[in-house]
Structures are given as structure tokens and as C-alpha cells.
Kinemage of the C-alpha trace (Angstrom):
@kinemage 1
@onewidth
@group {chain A} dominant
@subgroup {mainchain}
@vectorlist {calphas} color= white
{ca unk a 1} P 45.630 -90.049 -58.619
{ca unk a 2} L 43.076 -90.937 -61.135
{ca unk a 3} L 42.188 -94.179 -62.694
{ca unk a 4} L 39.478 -94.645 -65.174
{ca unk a 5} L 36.056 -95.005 -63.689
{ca unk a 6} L 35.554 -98.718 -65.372
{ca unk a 7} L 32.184 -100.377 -64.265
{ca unk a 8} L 33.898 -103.810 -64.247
{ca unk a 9} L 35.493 -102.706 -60.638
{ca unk a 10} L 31.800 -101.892 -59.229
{ca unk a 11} L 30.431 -105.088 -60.780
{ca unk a 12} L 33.329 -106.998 -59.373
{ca unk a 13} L 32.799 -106.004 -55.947
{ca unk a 14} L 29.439 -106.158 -55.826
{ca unk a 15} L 29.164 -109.584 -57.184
{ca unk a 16} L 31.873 -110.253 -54.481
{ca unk a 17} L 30.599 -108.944 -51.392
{ca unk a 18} L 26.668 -108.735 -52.062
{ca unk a 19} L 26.192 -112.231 -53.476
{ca unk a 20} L 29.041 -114.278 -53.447
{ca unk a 21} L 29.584 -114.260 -49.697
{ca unk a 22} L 26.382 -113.953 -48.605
{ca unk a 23} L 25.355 -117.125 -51.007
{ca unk a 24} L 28.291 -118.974 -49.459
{ca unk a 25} L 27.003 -118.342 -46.017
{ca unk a 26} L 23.626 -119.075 -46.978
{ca unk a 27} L 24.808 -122.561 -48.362
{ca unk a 28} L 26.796 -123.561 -45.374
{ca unk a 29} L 30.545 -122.787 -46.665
{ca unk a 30} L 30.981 -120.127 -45.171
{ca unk a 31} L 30.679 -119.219 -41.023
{ca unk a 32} L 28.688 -116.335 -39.561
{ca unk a 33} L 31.720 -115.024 -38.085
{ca unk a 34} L 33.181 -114.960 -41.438
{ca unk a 35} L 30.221 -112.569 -42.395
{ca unk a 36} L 30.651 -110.464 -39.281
{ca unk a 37} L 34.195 -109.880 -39.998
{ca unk a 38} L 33.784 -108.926 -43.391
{ca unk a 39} L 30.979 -106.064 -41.981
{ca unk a 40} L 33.800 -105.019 -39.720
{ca unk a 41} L 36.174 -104.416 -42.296
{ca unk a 42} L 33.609 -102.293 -44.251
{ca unk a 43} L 33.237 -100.228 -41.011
{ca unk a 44} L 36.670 -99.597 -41.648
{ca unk a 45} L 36.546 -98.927 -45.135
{ca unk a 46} L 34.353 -96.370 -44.811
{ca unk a 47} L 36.580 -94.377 -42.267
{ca unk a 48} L 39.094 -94.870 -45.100
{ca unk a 49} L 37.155 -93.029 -47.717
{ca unk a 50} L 37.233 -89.950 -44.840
{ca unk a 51} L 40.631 -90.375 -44.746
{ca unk a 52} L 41.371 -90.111 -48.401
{ca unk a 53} L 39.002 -86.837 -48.675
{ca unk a 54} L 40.992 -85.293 -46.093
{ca unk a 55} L 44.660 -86.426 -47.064
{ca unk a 56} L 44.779 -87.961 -50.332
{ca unk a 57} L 42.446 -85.017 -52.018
{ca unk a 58} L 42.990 -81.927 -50.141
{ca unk a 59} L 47.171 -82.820 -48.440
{ca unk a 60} L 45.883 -82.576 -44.863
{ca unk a 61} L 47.516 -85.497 -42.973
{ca unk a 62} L 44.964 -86.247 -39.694
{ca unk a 63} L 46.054 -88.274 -37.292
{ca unk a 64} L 42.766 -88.206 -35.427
{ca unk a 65} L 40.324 -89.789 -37.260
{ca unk a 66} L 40.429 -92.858 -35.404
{ca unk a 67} L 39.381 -90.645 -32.356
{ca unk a 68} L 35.607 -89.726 -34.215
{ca unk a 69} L 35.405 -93.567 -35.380
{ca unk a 70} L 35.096 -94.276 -31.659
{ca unk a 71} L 32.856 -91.267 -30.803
{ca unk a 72} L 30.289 -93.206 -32.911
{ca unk a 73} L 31.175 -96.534 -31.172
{ca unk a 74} L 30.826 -95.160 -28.123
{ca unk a 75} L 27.557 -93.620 -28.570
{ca unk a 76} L 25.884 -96.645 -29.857
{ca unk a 77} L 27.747 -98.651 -27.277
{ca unk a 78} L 26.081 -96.299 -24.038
{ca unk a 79} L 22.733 -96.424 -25.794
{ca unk a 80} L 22.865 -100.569 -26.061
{ca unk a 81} L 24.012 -101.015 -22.358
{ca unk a 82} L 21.418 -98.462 -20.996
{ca unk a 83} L 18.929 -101.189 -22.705
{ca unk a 84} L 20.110 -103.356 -21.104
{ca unk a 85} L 20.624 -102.293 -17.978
{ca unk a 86} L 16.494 -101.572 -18.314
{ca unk a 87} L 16.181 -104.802 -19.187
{ca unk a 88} L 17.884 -106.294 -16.073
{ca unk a 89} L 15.632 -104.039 -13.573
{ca unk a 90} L 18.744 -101.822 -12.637
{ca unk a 91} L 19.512 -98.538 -12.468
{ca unk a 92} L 23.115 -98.539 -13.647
{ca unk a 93} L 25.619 -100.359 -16.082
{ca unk a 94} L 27.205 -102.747 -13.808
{ca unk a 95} L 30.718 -100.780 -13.684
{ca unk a 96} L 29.220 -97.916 -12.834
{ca unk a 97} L 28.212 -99.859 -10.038
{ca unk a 98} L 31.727 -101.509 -9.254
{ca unk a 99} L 32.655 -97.431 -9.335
{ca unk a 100} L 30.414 -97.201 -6.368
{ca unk a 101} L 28.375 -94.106 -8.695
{ca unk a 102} L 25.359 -93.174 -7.437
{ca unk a 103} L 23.471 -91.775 -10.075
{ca unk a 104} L 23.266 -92.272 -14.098
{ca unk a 105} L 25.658 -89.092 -15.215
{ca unk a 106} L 23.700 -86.477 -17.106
{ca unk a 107} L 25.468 -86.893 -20.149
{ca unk a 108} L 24.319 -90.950 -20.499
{ca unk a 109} L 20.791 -89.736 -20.495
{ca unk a 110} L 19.923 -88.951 -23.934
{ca unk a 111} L 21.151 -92.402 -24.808
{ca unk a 112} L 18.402 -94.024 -23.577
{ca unk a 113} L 16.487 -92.861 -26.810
{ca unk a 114} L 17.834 -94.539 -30.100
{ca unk a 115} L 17.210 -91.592 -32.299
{ca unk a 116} L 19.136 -89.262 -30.097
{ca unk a 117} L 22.098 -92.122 -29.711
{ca unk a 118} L 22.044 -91.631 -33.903
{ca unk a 119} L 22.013 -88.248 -33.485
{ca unk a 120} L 24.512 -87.149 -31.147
{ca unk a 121} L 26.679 -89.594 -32.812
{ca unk a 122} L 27.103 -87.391 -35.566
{ca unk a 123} L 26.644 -84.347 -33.955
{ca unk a 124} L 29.119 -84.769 -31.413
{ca unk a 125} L 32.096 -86.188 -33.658
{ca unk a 126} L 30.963 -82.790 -36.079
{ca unk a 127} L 31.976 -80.732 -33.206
{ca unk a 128} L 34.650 -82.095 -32.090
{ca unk a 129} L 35.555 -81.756 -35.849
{ca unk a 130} L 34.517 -78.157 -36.115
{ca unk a 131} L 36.752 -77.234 -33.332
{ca unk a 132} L 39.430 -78.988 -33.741
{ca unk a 133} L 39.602 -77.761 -37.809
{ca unk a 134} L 38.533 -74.479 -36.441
{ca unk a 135} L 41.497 -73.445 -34.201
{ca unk a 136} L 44.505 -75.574 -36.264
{ca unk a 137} L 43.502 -73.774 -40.099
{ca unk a 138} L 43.054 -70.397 -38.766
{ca unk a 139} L 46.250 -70.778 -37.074
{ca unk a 140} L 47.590 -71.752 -40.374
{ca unk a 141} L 48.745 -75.149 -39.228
{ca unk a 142} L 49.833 -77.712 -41.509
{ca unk a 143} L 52.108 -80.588 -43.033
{ca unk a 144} L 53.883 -82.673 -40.627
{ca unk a 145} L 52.733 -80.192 -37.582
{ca unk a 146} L 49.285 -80.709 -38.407
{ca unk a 147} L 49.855 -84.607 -38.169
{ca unk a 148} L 51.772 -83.563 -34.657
{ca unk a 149} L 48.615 -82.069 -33.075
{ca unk a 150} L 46.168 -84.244 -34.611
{ca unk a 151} L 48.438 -87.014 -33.090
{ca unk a 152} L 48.525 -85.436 -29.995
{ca unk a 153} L 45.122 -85.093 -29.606
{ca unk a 154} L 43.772 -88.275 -29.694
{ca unk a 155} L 46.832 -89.367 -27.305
{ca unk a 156} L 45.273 -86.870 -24.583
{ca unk a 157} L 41.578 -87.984 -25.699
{ca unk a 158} L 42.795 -91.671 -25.507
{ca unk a 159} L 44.541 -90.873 -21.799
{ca unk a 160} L 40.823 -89.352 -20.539
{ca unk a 161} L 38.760 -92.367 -21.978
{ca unk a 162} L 41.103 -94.762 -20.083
{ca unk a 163} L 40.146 -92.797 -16.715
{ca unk a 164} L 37.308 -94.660 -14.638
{ca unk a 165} L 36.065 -90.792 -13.675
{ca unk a 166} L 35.069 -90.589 -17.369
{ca unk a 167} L 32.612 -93.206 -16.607
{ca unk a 168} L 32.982 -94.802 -19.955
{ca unk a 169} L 34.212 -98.129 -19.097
{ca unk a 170} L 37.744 -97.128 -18.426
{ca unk a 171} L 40.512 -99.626 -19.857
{ca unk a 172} L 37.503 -102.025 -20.177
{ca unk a 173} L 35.788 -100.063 -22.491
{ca unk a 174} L 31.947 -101.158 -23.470
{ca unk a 175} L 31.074 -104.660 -23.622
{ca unk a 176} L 28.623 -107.409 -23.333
{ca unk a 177} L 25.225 -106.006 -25.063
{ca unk a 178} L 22.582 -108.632 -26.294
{ca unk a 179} L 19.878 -106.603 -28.280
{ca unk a 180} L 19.543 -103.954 -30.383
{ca unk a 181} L 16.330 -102.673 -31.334
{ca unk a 182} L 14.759 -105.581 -29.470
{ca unk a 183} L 17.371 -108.123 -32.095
{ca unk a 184} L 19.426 -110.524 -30.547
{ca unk a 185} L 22.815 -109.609 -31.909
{ca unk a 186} L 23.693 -112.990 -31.734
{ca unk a 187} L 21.574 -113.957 -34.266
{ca unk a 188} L 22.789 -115.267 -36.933
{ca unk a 189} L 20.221 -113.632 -39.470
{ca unk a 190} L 20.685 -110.455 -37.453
{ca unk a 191} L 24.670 -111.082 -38.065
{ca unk a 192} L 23.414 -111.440 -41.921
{ca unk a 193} L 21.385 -108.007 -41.849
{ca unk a 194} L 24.473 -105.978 -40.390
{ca unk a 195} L 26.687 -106.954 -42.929
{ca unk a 196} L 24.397 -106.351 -45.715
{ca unk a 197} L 23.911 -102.834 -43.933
{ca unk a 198} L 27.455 -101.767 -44.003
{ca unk a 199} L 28.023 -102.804 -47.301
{ca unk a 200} L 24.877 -100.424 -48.440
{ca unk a 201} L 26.566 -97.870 -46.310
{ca unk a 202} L 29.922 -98.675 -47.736
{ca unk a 203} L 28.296 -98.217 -51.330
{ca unk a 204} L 26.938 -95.348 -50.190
{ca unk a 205} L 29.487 -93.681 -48.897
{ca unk a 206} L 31.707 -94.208 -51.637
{ca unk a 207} L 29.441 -92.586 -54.619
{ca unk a 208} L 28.600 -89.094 -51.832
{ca unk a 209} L 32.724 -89.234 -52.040
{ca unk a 210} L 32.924 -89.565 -55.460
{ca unk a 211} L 30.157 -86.703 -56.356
{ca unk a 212} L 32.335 -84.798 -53.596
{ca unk a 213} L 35.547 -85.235 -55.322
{ca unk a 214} L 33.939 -84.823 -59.344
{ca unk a 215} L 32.371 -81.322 -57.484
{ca unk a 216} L 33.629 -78.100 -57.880
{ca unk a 217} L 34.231 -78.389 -54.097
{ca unk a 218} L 36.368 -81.385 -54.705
{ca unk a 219} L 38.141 -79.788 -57.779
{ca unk a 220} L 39.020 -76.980 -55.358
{ca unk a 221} L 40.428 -79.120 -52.418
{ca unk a 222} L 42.322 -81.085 -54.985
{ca unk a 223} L 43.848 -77.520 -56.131
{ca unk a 224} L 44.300 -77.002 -52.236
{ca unk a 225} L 46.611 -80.175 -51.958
{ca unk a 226} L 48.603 -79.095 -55.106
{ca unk a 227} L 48.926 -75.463 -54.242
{ca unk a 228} L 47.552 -73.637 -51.426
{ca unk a 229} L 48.875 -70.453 -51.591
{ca unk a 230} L 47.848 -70.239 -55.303
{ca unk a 231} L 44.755 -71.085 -54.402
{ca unk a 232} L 44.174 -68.789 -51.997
{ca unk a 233} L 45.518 -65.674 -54.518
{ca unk a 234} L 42.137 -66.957 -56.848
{ca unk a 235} L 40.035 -65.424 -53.910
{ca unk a 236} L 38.796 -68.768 -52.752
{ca unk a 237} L 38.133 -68.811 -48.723
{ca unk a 238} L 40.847 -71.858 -47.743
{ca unk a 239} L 40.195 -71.874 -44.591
{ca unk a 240} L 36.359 -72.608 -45.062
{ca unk a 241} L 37.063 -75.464 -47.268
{ca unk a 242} L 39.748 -77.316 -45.598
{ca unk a 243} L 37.153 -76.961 -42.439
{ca unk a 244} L 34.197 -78.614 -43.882
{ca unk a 245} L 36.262 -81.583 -45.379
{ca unk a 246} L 37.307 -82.105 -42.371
{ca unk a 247} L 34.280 -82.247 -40.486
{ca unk a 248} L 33.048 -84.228 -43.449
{ca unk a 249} L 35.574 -86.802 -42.804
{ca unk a 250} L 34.726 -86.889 -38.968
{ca unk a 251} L 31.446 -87.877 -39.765
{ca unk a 252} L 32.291 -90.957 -42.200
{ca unk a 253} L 34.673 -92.267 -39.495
{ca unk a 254} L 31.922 -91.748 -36.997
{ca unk a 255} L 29.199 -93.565 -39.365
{ca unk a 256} L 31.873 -96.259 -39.548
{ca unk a 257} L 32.149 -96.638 -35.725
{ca unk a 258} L 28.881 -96.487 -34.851
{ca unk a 259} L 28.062 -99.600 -37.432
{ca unk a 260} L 31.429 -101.162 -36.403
{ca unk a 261} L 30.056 -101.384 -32.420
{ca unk a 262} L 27.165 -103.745 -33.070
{ca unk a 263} L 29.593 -106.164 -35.057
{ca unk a 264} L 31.813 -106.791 -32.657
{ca unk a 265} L 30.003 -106.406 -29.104
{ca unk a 266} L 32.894 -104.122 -27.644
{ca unk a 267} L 34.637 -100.662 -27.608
{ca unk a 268} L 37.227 -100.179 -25.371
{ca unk a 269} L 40.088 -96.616 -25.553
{ca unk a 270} L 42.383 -99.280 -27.292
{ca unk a 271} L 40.744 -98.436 -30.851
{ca unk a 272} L 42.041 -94.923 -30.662
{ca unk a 273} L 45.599 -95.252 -29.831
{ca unk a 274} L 48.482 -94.440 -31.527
{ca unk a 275} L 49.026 -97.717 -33.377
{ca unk a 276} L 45.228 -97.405 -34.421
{ca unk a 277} L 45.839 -93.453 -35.311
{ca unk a 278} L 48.632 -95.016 -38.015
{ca unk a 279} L 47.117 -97.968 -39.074
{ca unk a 280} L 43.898 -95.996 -40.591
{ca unk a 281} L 46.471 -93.611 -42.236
{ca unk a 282} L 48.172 -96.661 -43.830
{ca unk a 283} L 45.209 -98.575 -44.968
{ca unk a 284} L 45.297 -95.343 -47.744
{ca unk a 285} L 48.354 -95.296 -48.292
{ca unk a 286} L 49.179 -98.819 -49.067
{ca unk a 287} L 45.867 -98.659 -51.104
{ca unk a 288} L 46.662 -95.553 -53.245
{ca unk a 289} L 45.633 -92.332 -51.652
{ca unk a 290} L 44.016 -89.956 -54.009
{ca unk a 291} L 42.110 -92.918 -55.069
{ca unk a 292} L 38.615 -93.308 -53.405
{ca unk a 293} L 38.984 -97.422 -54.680
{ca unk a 294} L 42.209 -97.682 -53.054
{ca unk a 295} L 40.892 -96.356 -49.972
{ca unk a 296} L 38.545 -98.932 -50.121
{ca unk a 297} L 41.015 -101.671 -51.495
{ca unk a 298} L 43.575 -100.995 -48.953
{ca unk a 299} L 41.303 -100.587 -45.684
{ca unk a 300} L 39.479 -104.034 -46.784
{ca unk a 301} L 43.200 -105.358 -47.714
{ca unk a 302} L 44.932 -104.680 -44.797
{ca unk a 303} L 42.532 -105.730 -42.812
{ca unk a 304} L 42.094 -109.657 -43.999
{ca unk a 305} L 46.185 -110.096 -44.044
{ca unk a 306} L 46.184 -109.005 -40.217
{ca unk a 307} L 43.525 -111.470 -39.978
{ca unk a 308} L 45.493 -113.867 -41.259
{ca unk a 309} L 48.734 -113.000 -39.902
{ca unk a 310} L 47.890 -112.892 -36.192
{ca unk a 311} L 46.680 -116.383 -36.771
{ca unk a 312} L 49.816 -117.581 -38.089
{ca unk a 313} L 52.343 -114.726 -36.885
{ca unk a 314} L 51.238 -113.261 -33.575
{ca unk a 315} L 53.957 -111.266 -32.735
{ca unk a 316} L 54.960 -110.073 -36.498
{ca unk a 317} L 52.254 -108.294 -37.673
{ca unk a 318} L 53.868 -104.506 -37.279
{ca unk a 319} L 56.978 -105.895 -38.882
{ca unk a 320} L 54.589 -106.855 -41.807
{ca unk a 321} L 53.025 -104.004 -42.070
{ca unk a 322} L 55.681 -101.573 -41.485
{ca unk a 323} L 57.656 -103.796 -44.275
{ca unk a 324} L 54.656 -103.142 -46.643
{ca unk a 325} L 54.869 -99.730 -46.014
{ca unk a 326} L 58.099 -99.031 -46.995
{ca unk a 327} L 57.777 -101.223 -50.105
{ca unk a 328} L 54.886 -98.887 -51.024
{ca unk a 329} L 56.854 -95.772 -50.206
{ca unk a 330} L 59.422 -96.758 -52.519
{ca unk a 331} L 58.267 -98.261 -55.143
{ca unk a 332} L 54.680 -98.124 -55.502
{ca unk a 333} L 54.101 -94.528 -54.244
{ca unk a 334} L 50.539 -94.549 -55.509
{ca unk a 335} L 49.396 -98.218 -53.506
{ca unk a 336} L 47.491 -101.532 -54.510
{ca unk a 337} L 45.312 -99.432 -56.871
{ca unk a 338} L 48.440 -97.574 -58.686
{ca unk a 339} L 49.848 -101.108 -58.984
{ca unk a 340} L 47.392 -102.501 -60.546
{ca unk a 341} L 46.606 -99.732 -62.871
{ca unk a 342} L 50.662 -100.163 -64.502
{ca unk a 343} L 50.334 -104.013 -64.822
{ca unk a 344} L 47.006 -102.986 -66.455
{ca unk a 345} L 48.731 -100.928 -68.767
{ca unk a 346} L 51.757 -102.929 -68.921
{ca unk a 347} L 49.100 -105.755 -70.634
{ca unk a 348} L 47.024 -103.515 -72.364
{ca unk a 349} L 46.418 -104.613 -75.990
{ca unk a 350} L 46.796 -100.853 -77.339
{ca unk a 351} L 50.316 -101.020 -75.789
{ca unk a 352} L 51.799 -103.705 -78.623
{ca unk a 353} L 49.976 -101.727 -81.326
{ca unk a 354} L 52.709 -100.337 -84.053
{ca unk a 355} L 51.576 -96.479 -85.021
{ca unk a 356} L 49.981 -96.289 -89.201
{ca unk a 357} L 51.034 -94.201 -91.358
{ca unk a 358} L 49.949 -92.575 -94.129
{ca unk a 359} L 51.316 -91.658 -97.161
């Protein structure tokens, strides 16, 4: 779904999130954790946009993206606690210790180097990606079996990371890291200086989306999602596309992760489950998929009414959001953003004009 591209929206959200909030923390009004939260919820907004590439502009429906956001948690995660460990005078993170492990495993050791954390953050969740898109759209997998596997496969991953022999925490997760970079992240200013970061990442992210999707390679996923085997009659290589939007997508949920760690000092196999797998899927759809600000809209949405409604309804908030759901389903089919856009119209001025004419 289009809307028009009106600047008010940008101007909006950037007076919003860049000054607004920032000013009111500045000026005592509003917490630090209320900044912190916000820079989580942009974390998750920019897995959204990933989501809507994938799903809302090319009709594949992956159930696994919440499995790459936490391949770039994790990574940051291993590289902050090896710092720490070095800190401390050990050898080991202390659950590797409780484990009664010996030795660092091999495949903790890059981590010790913060540009190789970055990197193999993206390069991992890429080939994961590449794998993963490789085998499922050259076996010509798709619709509601694609969502199957996908599924699937971040139930299995989710089973291994929960396994103490993966030596990633196990059921625990990652937790309890004090510095990055040599920052204390529980620094207030340091609190400040994430927040602003993920919003400039957010920003970004959303216009390398939106030159994706006004692209010829965006025109032709788009074409994809309407008609595939037409598509494929034009000569165009289907298989090639679908593949590097989907590896493209791996790597915004992954950039999401890895600034979502730092934020909230913990990572644990919880974030990839199956309720985590649906949630991301619905933050789209409740926010309009096809709709890069509805992605945006409805990952940021979402998130702030389960804020709220843990606080006040503990136990309710699947009913909620299953209840939302189905509201959207049937009777706002394109989200918060396709809402809007009719009681736009609905109020438009050029609506009540009466047609001239001429004699």
C-alpha cells in the first residue's frame, strides 16, 4: 500500500523523538529509563522495516526474523562479557565457570575484538540468511509453508540456544555487562547517546528501505508479491531476488539486535520464541504492511501499549493483542497507517468540493 510521501510525517517524528523527548529528559520530566525504552523500541522498529521488505513488498511471510535480531544481540552480548571478564582478571564468563569449562570455546574468540564482534554480527546473520533463502526458494517453497519452516526453524534454533553445551548462557541467556567501549552503560549520558544512536539508525534505515522499495529492485519484488509466476515469464531471475531481500532483511533485524543488547543489559533464547516469532510479524501488520511508516508506526505502537498493559493488565496482554489483530484483519486490512490515511481522506477539504461546470 502506498500513501503519499508528505514531509509533515518526517517532521512530526523527528520533532517527536529527536527533540521533544530528549528536551524533556534534559529538563527533568522525563526519566532515563523512559529514554532507554524508547531506544529499545526503535531496535525494534528497525527489525520491522526488514519485515515489511520481506512480507509486505515481496509476499514472503518469515517467521524467523526474530532468530537474526538475536544473532546480533548475541554477538555484542559475548564481546561485552569477554570485557569484562578481562576486566575482572579471569579467564572465563562466570557460567562458563559454573559449567565446569575449561577453556574459552574457539568460536568466543574473535569477540574479544570490537570490530570483529560488528562484523560477524552481520556476517553471520547474512549466512544464516543466505542458506536458509538458499535451500527454501530453490525448492520453490512458499505461502503458508514458507511461514511453517521459517517457524520451525527458529523453534529448533531456540531449543539449541537454551542448551548449556551451546555455551551461550543457556535459559539465562547474557547478562550483567557494565562497559562498552570503556562507557559505563549505566550512565545516564551514555543512556542519552544510545538512544540518539538508534534513532539515527532508525532514520537511516528507513530512507535505504525506501530507495530499496522506489528501485527497480523494489518495483520488481513488489511485482513478485502480486504475481510470481508472471514475473518469472518476463525473464527476471526470482529466485535471486527473493534471496537477497531476504538476506537484506536478516541484516536490519540483526542491526536492530545488536543496538537493542546494550539498552537493555540482557539476551537470553526467550527473544526468539514463538510468541516473539509472531509478535514481530504483527507489529506490521497492525501497522499497515506494504507501508515502510506503518512498519515503523506499528513496531513503535505495539510496543508502548504492552508497556502499558503489563503494568496495568499482567496477564491480558495476548488477549489484547490477539483482539487487535483480528480487528485489523477485519476491518482495517491495511493497519494504523491505512486507518489513518481514510479518516484523512474522509476530512479532506477536496472531498466536500461540488464538481464546475462549464457551459
Amino acid at each position: 500500500m502506498k500513501t503519499k510521501n508528505n514531509p509533515l510525517y518526517y517532521i512530526l517524528f523527528i520533532a517527536i523523538f529527536a527533540i521533544l523527548l530528549p528536551a524533556g529528559y534534559l529538563s527533568g520530566l522525563l526519566s532515563v529509563n523512559t529514554i532507554s525504552v524508547w531506544g529499545r523500541y526503535f531496535c525494534f522498529a528497525i527489525a520491522a522495516l526488514g519485515i515489511d521488505l520481506i512480507w509486505g513488498y515481496t509476499g514472503i511471510l518469515s517467521m524467523c526474523q526474530a532468530f537474526f535480531f538475536c544473532l546480533g544481540s548475541y554477538g555484542i552480548a559475548m564481546h561485552l562479557l569477554l570485557k569484562k571478564t578481562v576486566a575482572a582478571g579471569a579467564v572465563l564468563p562466570d557460567f562458563m565457570a559454573w559449567n565446569k569449562i575449561d577453556t574459552l570455546p574457539l568460536f568466543w574468540q574473535p569477540f574479544h575484538s570490537f570490530g570483529w564482534s560488528l562484523a560477524l554480527c552481520l556476517l553471520i546473520p547474512a549466512l544464516f540468511a543466505f542458506v536458509i533463502g538458499f535451500v527454501l526458494f530453490r525448492s520453490r517453497i512458499k505461502g503458508v509453508y514458507m511461514a511453517i519452516i521459517t517457524q520451525a526453524l527458529t523453534l529448533a534454533m531456540w531449543l539449541i540456544f537454551l542448551r548449556n553445551e551451546t555455551n551461550l548462557g543457556g535459559t539465562n541467556g547474557l547478562t550483567d555487562f557494565n562497559t562498552l567501549l570503556g562507557y559505563s552503560l549505566s550512565s545516564s549520558s551514555v543512556k542519552l547517546a544510545l538512544y540518539m544512536i538508534s534513532f539515527a539508525v532508525l532514520c537511516a534505515a528507513y530512507f535505504f528501505c525506501y530507495r530499496i522499495t522506489n528501485s527497480k529492485f523494489g518495483k520488481v519484488l513488489q511485482a513478485i508479491r502480486d504475481s510470481e509466476s508472471r514475473i518469472s515469464y518476463a525473464a527476471y531471475k526470482v529466485v535471486d531476488y527473493k534471496l537477497a531481500v531476504f538476506v537484506v532483511a536478516a541484516l536490519l533485524a540483526a542491526v536492530g539486535g545488536m543496538l537493542y543488547l546494550p539498552q537493555t543489559g540482557i539476551i537470553t533464547p526467550g527473544r526468539m520464541d514463538v510468541k516473539a516469532s509472531v509478535e514481530m510479524v504483527m507489529w506490521v501488520a497492525l501497522g499497515g504492511r506494504g507501508n515502510l511508516k506503518g512498519a515503523v508506526l506499528g513496531a513503535l505502537l505495539v510496543n508502548f501499549l504492552y508497556s502499558i498493559c503489563t503494568s496495568l493488565f499482567p496477564d491480558s496482554w495476548l488477549f489484547i493483542l490477539g483482539f487487535l489483530f483480528v480487528i485489523t484483519v477485519l476491518y482495517f486490512d491495511k493497519g494504523f497507517m491505512g486507518l489513518l490515511e481514510s479518516i484523512k481522506q474522509r476530512f479532506s477539504p477536496t472531498r466536500f468540493k461540488t464538481p464546475q461546470t462549464t457551459h
